[in-house]
Residue frames relative to the residue before (quaternion, step in Angstrom):
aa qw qx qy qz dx dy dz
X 1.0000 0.0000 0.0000 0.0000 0.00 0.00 0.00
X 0.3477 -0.7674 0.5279 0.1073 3.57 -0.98 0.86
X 0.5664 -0.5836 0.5515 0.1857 3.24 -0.81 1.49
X 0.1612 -0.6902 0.6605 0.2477 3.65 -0.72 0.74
X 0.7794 -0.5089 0.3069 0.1983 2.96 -1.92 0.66
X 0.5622 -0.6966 0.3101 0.3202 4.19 0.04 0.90
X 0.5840 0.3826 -0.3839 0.6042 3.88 1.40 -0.20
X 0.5392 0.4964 -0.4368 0.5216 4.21 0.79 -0.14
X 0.4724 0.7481 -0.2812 0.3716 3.70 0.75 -1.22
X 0.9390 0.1054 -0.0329 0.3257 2.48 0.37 -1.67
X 0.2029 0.8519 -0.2736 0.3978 3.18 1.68 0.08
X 0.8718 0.2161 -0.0774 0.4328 3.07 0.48 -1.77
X 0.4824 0.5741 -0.4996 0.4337 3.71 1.53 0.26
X 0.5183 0.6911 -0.3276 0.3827 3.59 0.98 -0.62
X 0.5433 0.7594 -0.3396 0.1135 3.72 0.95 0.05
X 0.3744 0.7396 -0.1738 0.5316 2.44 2.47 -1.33
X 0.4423 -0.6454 0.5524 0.2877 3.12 -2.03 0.54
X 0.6368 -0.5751 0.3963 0.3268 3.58 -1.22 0.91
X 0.5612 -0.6741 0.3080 0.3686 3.59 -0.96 -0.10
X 0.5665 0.6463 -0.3634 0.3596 2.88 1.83 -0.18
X 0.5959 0.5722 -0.2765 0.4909 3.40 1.35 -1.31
X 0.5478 0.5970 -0.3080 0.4986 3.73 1.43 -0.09
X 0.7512 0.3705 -0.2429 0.4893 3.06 0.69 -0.41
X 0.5398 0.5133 -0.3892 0.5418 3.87 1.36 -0.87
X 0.5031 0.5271 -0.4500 0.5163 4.09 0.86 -0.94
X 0.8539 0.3310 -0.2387 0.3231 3.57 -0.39 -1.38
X 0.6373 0.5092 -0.3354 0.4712 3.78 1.24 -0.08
X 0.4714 0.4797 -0.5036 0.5423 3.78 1.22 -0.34
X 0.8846 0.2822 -0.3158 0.1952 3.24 0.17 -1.39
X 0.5185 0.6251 -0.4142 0.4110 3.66 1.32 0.10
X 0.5084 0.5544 -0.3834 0.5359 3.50 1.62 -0.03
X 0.7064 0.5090 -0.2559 0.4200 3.35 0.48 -1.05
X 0.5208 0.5648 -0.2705 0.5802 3.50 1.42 -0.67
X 0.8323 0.3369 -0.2457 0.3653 3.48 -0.02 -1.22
X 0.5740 0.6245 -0.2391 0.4726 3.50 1.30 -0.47
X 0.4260 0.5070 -0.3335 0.6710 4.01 1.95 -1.08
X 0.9206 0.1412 -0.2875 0.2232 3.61 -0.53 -0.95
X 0.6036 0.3198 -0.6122 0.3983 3.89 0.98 0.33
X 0.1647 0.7560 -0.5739 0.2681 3.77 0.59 0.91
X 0.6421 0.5856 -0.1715 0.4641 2.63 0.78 -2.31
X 0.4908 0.5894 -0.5045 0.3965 3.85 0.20 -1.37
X 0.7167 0.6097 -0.1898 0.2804 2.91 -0.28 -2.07
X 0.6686 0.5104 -0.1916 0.5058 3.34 0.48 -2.32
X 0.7351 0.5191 -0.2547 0.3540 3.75 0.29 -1.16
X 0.6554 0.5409 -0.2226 0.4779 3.44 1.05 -1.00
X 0.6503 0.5301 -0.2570 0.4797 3.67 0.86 -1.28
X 0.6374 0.4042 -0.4263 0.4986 3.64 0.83 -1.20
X 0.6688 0.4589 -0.4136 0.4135 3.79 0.16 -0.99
X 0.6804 0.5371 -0.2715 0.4181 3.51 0.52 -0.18
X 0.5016 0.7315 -0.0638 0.4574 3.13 1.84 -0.64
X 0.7371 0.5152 0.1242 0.4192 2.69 1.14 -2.04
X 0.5986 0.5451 -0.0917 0.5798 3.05 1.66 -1.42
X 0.6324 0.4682 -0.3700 0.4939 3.56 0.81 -1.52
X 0.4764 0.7053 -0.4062 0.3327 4.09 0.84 -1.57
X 0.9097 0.2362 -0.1095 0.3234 2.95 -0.60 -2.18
X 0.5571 0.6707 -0.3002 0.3868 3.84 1.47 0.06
X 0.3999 0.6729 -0.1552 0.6027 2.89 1.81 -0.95
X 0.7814 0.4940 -0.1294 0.3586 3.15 0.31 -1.58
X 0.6541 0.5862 -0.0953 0.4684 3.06 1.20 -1.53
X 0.6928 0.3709 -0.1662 0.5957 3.95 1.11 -1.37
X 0.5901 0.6008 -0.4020 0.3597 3.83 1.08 0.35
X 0.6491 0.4948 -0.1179 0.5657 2.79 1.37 -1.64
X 0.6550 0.2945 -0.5689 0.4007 3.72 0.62 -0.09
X 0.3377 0.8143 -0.3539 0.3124 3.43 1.29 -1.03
X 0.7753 0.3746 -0.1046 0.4977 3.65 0.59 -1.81
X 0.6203 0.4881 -0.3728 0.4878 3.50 1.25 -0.76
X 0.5700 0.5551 -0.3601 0.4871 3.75 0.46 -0.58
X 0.5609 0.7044 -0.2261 0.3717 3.61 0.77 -0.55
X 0.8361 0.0045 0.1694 0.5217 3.03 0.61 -2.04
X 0.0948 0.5636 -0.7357 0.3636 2.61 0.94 2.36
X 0.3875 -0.5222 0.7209 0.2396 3.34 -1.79 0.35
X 0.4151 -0.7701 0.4813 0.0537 2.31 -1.49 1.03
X 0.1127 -0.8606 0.4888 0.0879 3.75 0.56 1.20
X 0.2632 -0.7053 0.6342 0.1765 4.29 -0.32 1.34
X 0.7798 0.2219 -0.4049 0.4227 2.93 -1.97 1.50
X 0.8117 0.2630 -0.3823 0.3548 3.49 0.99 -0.36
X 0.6544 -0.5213 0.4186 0.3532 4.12 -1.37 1.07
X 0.9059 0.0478 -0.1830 0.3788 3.52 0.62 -0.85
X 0.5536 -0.6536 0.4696 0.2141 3.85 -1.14 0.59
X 0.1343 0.7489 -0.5675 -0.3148 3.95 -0.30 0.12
X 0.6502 -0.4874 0.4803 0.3301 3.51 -1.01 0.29
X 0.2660 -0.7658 0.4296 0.3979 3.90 -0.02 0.48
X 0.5848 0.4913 -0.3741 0.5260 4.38 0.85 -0.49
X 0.8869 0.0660 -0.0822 0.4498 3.36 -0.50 -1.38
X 0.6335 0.6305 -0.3889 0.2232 3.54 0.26 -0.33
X 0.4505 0.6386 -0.4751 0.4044 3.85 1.42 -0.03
X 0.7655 0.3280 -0.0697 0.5492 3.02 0.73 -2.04
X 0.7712 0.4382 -0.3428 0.3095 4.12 -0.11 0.02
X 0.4794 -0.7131 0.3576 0.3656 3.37 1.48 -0.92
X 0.3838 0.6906 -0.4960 0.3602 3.41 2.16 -0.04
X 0.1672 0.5704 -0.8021 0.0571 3.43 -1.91 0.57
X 0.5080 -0.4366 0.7310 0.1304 2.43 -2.61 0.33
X 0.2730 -0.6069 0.7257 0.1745 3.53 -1.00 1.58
X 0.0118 0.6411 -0.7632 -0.0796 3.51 -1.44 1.22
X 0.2002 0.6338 -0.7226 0.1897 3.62 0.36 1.18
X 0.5271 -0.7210 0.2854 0.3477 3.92 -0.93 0.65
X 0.5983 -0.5794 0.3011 0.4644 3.84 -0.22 0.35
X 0.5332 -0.4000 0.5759 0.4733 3.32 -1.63 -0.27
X 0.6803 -0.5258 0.3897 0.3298 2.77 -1.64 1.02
X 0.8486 0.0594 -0.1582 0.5014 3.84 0.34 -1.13
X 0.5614 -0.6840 0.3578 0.2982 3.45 -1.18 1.50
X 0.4377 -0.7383 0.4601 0.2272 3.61 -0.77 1.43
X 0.6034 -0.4953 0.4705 0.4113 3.84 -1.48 0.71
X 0.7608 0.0092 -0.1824 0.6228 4.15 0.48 -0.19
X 0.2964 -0.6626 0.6875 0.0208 3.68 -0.81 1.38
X 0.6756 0.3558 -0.4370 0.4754 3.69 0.38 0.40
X 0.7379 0.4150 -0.2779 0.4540 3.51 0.58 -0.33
X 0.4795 0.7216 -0.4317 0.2509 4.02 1.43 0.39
X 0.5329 -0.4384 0.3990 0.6039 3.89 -0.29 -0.43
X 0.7494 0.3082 -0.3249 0.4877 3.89 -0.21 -0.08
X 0.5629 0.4806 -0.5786 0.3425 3.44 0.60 1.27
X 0.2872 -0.7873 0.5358 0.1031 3.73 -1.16 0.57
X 0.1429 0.7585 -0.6345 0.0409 3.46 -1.11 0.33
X 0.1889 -0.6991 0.6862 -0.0690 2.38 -2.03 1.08
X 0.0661 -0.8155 0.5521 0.1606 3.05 -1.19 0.27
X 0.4925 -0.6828 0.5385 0.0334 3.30 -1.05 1.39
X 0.1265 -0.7306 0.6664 0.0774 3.94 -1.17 0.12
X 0.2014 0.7901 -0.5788 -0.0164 3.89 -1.12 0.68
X 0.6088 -0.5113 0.5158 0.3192 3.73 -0.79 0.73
X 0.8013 -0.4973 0.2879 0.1664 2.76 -1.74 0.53
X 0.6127 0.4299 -0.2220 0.6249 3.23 1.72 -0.53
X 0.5531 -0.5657 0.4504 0.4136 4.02 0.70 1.07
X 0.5659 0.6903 -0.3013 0.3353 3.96 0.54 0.50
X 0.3512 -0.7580 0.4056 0.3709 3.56 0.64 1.89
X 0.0651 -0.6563 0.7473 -0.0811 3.82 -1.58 0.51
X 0.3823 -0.7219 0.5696 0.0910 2.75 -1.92 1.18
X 0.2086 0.6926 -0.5774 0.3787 3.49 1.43 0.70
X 0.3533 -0.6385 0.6003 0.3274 3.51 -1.63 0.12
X 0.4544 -0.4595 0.4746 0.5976 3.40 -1.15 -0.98
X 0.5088 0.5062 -0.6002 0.3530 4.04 0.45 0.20
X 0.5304 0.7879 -0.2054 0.2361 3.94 0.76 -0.79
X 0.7540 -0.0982 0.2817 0.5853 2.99 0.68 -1.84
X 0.3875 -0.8158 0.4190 0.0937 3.41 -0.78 0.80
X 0.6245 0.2758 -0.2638 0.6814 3.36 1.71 0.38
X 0.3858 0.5081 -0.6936 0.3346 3.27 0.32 1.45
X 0.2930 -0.7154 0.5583 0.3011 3.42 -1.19 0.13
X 0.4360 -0.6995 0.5257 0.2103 3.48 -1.33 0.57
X 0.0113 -0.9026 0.4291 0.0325 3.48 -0.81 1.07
X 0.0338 0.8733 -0.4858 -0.0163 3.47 0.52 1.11
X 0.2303 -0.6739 0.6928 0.1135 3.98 -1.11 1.70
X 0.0712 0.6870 -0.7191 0.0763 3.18 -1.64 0.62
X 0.0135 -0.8147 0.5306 -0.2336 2.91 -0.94 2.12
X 0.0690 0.7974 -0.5961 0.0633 3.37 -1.24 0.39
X 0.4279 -0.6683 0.5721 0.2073 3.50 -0.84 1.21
X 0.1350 -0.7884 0.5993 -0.0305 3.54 -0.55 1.45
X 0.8246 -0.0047 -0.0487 0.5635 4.11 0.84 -0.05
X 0.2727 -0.8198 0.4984 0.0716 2.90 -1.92 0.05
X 0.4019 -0.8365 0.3604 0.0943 3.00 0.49 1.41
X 0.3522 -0.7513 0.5098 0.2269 3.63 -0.11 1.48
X 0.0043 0.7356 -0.6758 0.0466 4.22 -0.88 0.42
X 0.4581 -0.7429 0.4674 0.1408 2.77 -1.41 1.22
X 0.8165 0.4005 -0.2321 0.3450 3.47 1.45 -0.06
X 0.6046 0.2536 -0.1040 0.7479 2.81 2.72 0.26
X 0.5637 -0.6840 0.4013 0.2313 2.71 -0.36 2.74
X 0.6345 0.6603 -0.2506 0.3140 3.52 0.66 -2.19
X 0.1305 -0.7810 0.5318 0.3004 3.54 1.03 -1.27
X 0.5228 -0.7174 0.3025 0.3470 3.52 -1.30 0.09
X 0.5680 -0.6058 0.4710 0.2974 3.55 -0.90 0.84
X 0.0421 0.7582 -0.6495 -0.0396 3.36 -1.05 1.32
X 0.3109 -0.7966 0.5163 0.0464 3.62 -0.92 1.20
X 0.0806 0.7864 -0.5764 -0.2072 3.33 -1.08 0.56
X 0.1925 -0.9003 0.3880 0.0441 3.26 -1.39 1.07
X 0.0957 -0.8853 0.4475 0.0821 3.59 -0.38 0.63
X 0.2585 -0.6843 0.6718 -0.1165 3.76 -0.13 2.02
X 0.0023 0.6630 -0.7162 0.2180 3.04 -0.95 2.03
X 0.0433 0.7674 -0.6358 0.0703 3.55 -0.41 1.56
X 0.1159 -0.6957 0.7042 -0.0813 3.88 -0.96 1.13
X 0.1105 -0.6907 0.7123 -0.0571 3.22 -1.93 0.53
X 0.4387 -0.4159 -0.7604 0.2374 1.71 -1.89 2.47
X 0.4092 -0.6194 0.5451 0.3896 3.46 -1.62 0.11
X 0.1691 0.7691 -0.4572 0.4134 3.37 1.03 0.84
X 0.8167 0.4096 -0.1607 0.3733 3.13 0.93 -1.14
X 0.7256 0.4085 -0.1777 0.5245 2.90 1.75 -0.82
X 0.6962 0.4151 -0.2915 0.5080 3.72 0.86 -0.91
X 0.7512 -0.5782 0.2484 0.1990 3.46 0.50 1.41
X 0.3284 0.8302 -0.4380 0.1055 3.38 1.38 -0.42
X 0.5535 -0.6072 0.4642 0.3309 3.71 -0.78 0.84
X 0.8362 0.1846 -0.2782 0.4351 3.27 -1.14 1.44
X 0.4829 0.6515 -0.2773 0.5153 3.92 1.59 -0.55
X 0.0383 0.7968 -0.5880 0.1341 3.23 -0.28 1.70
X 0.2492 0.8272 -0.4005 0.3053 3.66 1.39 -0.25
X 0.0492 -0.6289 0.6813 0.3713 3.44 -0.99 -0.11
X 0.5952 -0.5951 0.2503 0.4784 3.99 -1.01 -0.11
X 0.5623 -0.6465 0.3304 0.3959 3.37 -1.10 0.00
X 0.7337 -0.1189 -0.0542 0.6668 3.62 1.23 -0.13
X 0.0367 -0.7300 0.6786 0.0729 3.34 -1.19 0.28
X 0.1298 -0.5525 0.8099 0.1479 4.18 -1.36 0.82
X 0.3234 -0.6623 0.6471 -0.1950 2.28 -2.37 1.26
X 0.2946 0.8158 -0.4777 0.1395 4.05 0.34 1.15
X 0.1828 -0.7427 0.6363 0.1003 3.29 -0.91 1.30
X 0.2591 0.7468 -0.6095 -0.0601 3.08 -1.04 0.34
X 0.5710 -0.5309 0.6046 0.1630 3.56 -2.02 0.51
X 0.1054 0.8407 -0.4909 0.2031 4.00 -0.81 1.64
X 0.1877 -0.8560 0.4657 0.1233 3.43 -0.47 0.84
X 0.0036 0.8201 -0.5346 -0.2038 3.70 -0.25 0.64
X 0.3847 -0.7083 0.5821 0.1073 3.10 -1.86 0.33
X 0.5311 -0.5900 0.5071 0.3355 3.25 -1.51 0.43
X 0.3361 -0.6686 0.6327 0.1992 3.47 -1.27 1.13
């Protein structure tokens, strides 16, 4: 067998890739890499933000629904909610409005507020906002703005309006000593309810 000639030789080792073009290969793809994971950052932050926006939401409904389905009990000034209002102090002033309906019904003398606190799992708690830094901070503000004449209740029915302001940490908001932060998100539902006599 004949040795082929040393310029043929070499020829055909030459198929392989060089070491430079190795290295240009292995820098695209370490870009392409580094560029996927501060994605992720990103991707990670938004969901937690997501989450947060959720269980607030969640959190300014359920008082929202509790305020609702208090009963209304005629002749008495205050209302307790029937969920949070045993254990937190929330009520409905059912003292009777002013005669003509002010330009901000939350800010008259027969409005109340309270403010409430729940964990991360939308679940009222007796933590403060000095405590823990994923509670959220829930502050209800209400006020009976009319009375609905009825033909079977002289008294008529109480209509409330209510405005459930829920923010996160409540660190930021409930004043907490040293907390200079503004929060990181806060949801915001007003709404307008009539209760009735059971």
């Amino acid at each position: 067998m004949k040795t082929p000639p040393f310029h043929q030789r070499s020829k055909a080792n030459s198929d392989g890739f060089s070491l430079v073009e190795i290295v240009i290969a292995l820098s695209v793809v370490a870009f392409a890499f580094l560029s996927i994971v501060g994605l992720m950052g990103v991707g990670l932050v938004s969901d937690q933000n997501s989450t947060q926006q959720t269980e607030a939401t969640n959190i300014a409904a359920s008082i929202i629904s509790d305020l609702q389905n208090t009963q209304n009990v005629p002749g008495t000034t205050t209302l307790t909610p029937p969920r949070y209002g045993p254990t937190t102090g929330l009520t409905l002033s059912n003292k009777t409005p002013p005669a003509t309906q002010a330009a901000a019904p939350l800010s008259g003398n027969n409005t109340s507020s309270t403010i409430l606190y729940f964990d991360d799992k939308g679940e009222l708690t007796t933590k403060t906002s000095t405590t823990d830094p994923a509670i959220f901070y829930a502050k209800v503000i209400s006020a009976q703005v009319v009375r609905l004449a009825s033909a079977t209740n002289t008294n008529g029915n109480p209509v409330f309006v209510a405005r459930v302001i829920v923010a996160w940490p409540a660190q930021a908001l409930a004043g907490a000593k040293g907390v200079t932060q503004p929060p990181a998100g806060s949801v915001e539902l007003v709404t307008q309810f009539q209760l009735h006599t059971f």
